[in-house]
LOLOFI-517851 format. One line per 8 residues: their letters; for each residue y, z, x of N, C-alpha, C. Coordinates in Angstrom, 1 decimal, m for minus. Atoms other than C-alpha are relative to their C-alpha. Last residue first. Example, Ala and Ser with C-alpha at 12.3 -4.5 7.8 and 13.67 -1.06 7.14 Angstrom:
<recs>
sa) m1.1/0.0/m0.9/m1.1/7.1/13.7/1.1/0.8/m0.8; m1.2/0.0/0.9/m4.5/7.8/12.3/1.2/0.0/0.9
</recs>
This chain:
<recs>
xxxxxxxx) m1.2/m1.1/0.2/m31.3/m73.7/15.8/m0.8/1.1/0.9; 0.9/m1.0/0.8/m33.7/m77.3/16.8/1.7/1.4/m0.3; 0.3/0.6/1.6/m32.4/m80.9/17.7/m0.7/1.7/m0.7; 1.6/m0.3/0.4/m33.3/m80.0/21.2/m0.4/m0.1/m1.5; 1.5/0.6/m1.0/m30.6/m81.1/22.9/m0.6/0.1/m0.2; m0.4/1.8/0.2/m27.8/m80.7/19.9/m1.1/0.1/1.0; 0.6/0.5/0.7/m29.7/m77.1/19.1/0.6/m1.4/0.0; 2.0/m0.3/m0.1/m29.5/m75.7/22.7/m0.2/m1.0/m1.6
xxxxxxxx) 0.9/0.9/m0.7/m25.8/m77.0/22.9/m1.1/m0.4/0.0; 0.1/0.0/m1.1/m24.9/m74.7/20.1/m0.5/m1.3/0.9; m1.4/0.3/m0.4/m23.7/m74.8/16.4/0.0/0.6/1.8; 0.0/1.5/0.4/m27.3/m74.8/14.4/1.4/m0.7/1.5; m0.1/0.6/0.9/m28.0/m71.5/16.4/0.1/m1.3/m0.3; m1.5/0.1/0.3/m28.2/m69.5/19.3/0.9/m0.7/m1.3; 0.1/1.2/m1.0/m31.7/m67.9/19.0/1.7/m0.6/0.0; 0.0/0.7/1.2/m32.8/m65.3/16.2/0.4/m1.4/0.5
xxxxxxxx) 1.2/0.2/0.7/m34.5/m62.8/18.5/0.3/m1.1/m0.6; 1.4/0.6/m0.8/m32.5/m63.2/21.5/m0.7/m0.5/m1.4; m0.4/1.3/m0.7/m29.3/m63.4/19.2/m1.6/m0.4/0.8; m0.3/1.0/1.5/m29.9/m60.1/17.4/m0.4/m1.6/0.8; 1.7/m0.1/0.4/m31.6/m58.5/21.4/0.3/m0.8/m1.7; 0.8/0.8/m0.6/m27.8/m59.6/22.4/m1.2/0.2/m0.1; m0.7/1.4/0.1/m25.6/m57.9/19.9/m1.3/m1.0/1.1; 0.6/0.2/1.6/m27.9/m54.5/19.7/0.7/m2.1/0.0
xxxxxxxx) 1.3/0.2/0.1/m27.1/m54.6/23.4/m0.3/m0.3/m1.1; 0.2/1.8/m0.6/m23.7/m55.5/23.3/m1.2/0.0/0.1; m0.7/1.1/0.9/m23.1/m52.6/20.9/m0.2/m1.3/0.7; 0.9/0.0/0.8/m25.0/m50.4/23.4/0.1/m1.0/m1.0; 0.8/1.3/m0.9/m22.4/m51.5/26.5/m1.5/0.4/m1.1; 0.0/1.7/m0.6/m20.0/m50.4/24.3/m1.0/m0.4/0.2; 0.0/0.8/1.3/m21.4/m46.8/22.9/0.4/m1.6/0.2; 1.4/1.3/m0.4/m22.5/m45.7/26.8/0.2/m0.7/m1.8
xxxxxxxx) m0.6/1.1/m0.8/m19.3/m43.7/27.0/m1.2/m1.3/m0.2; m1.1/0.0/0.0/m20.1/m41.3/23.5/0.5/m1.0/1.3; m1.1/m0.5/1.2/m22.3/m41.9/20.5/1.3/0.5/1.3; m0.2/1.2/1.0/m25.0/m44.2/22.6/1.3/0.2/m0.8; m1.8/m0.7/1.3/m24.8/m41.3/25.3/0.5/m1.0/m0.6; 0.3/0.1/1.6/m28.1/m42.7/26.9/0.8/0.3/m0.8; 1.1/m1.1/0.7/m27.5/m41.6/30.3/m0.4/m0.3/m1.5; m0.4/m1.2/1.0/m24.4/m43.8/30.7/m0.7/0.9/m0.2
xxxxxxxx) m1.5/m0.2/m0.1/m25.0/m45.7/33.9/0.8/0.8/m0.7; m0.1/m0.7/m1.5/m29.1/m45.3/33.6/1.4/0.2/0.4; 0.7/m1.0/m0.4/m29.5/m45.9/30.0/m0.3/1.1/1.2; 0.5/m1.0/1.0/m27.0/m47.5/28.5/m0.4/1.6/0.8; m1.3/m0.6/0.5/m25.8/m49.7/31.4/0.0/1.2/m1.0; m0.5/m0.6/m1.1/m29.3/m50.2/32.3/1.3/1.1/m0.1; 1.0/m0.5/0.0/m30.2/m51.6/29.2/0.5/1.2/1.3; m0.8/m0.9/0.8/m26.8/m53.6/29.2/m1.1/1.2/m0.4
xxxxxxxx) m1.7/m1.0/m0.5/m27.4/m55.3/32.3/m0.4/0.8/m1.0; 0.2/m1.4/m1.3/m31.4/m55.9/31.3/1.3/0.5/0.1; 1.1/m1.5/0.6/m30.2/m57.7/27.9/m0.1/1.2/0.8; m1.2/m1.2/0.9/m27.4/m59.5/29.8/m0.4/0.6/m0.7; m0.7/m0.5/m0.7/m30.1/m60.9/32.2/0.8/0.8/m0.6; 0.7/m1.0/m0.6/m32.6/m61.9/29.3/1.2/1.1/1.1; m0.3/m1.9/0.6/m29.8/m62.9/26.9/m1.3/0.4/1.3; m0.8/m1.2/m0.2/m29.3/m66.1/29.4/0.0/1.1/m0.5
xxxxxxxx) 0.4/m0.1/m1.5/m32.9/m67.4/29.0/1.8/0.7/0.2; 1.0/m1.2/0.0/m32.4/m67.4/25.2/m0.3/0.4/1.6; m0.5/m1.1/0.6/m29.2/m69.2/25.1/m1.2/0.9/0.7; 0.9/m1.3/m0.6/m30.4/m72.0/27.4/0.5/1.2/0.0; 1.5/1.0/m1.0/m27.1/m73.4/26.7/m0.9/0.7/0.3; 1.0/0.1/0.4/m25.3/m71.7/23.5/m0.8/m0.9/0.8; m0.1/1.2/0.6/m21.5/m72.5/24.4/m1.4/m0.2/m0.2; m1.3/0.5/0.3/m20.5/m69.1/25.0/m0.1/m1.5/m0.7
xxxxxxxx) 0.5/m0.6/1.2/m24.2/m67.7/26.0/1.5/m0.7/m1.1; 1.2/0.7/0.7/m23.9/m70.1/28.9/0.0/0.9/m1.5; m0.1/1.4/0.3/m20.7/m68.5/30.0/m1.1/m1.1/m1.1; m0.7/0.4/1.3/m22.0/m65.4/29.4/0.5/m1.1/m0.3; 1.3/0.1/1.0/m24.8/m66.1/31.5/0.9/0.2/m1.2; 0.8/1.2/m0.2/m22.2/m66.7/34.5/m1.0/m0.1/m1.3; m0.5/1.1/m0.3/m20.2/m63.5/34.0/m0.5/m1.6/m0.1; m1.5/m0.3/1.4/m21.3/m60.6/32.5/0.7/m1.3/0.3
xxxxxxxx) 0.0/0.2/1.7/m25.1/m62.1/34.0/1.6/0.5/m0.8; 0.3/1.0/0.3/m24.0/m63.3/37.5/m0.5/0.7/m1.3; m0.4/0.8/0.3/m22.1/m60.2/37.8/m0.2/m1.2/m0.3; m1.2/m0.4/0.9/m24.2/m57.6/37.5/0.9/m1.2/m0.5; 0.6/0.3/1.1/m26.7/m59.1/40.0/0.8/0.0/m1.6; 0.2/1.0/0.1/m24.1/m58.9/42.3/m0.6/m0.8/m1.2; m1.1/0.4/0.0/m23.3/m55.8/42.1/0.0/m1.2/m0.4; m0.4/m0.5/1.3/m26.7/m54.6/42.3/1.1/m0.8/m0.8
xxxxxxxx) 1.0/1.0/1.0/m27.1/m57.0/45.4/0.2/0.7/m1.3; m0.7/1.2/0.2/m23.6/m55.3/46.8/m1.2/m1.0/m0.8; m1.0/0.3/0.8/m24.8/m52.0/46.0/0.6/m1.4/m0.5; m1.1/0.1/m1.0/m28.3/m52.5/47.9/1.0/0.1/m0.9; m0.9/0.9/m0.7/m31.0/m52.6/46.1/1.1/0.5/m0.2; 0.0/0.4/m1.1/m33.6/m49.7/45.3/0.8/m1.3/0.7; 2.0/0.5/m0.4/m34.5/m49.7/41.8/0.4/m0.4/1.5; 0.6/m0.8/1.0/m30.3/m49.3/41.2/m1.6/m0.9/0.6
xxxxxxxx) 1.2/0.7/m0.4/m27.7/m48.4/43.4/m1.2/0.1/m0.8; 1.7/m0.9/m0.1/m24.8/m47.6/42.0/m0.9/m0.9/0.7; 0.9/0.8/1.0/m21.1/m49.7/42.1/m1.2/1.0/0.6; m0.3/m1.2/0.8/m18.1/m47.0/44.3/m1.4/m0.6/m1.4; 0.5/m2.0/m0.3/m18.5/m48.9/47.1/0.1/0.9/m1.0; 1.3/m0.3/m0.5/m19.0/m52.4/45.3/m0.3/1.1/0.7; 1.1/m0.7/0.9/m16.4/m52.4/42.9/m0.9/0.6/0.9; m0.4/m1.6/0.2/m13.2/m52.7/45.9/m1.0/0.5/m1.2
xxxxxxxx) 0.2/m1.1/m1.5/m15.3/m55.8/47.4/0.8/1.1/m0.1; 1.5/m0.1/m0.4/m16.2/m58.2/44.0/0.5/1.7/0.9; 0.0/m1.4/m1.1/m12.4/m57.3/42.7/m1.5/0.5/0.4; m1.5/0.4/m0.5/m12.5/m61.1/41.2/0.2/1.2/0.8; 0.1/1.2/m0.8/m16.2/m61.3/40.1/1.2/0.6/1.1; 1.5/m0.1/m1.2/m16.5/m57.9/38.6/0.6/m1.3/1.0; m0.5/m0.7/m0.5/m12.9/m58.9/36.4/m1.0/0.7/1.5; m0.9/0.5/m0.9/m14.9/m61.7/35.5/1.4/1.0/1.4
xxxxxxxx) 0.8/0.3/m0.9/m18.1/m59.9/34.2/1.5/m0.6/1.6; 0.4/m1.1/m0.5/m15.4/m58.1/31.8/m0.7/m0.5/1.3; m1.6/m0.4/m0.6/m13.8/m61.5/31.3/m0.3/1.5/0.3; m0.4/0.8/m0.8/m17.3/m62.9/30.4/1.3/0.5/0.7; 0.4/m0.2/m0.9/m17.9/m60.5/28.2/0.1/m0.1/1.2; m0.3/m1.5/m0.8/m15.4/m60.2/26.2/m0.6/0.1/1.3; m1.6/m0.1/m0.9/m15.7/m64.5/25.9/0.3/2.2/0.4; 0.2/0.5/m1.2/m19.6/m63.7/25.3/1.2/m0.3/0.9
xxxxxxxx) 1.0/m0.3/m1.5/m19.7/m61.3/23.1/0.1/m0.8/1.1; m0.6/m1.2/m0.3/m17.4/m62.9/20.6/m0.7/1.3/1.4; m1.3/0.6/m0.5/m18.4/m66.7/21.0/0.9/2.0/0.4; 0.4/1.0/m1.3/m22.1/m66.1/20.5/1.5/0.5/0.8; 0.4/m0.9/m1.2/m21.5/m63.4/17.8/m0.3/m0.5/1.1; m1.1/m1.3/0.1/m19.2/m65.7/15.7/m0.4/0.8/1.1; m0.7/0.1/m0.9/m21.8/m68.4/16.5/1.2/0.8/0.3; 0.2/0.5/m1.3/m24.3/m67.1/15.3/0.7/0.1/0.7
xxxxxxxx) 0.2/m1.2/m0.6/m22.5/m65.8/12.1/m0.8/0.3/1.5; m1.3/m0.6/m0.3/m21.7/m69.3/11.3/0.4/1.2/0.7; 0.1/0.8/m0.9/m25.6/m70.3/11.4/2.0/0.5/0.5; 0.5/m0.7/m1.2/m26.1/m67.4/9.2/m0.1/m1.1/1.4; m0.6/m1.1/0.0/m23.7/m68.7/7.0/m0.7/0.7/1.5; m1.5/0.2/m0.6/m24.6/m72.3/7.2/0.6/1.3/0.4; m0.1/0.5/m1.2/m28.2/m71.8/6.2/1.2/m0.2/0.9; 0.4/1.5/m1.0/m27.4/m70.1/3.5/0.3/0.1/1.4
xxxxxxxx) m0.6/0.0/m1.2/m27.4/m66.0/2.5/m0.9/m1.9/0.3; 0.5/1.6/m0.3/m28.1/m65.0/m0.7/0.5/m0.2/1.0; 0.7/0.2/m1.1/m27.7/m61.7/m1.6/m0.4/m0.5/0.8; 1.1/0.9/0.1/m24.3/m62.1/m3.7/m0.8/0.8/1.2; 1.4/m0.8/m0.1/m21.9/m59.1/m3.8/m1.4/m0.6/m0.4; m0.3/m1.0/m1.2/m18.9/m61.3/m2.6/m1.3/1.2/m0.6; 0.4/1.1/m1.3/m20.4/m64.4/m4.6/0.5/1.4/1.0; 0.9/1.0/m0.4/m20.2/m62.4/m8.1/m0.4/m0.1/1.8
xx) 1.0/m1.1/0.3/m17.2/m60.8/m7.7/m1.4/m0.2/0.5; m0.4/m0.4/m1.4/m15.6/m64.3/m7.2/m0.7/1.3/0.4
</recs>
């Protein structure tokens, strides 16, 4: 038992497990953070930033189709990799321009979903996604 808990070995299943752990956990938070956006669209939007020049409500907007809509897709691994781009930028932003970079004190969230979503970009959604039953690949 010992052993297997300070093994180095890592199967195919495990890291295919661990996929989906971070699929499913990122993406329902998310998603319910995005959704809360959705649902009080027009008391966020005066007080939402303006960023590279659009408009609150396109900001806003933008916002919400990735915490919302791309987490969905990130939820059940459809065109995984095409949804982390948008929830990549969000949380880039979020970091960088909404928190200032303060990784260690309001901007530590929305950094933890970044590190969570550039894992996933790079490594893809897994065995246990839509993307790998229609494409037969992980």
């Amino acid at each position: 038992m010992i052993r297997k808990i300070l093994s180095t070995k890592i199967n195919d299943s495990q890291v295919n497990a661990s996929l989906l752990i971070l699929r499913l956990t990122a993406g329902i938070l998310m998603a319910h953070h995005g959704y809360g956006k959705l649902t009080n669209f027009d008391s966020i939007e005066p007080k939402f930033m303006e960023f590279l020049g659009l408009s609150k409500a396109i900001s806003l907007g933008l916002v919400v189709f990735a915490e919302f809509f791309c987490s969905l897709l990130l939820i059940v691994g459809m065109a995984t990799r095409f949804a982390l781009i948008p929830l990549t930028i969000t949380m880039l932003v979020a970091v960088f321009q909404a928190h200032k970079g303060e990784i260690f004190g309001d901007g530590q969230t929305a950094f933890l979903y970044l590190a969570i979503y550039v894992t996933l970009l790079l490594k893809g959604a897994g065995k246990y996604s839509v993307d790998a039953f229609l494409f037969n690949k992980e």
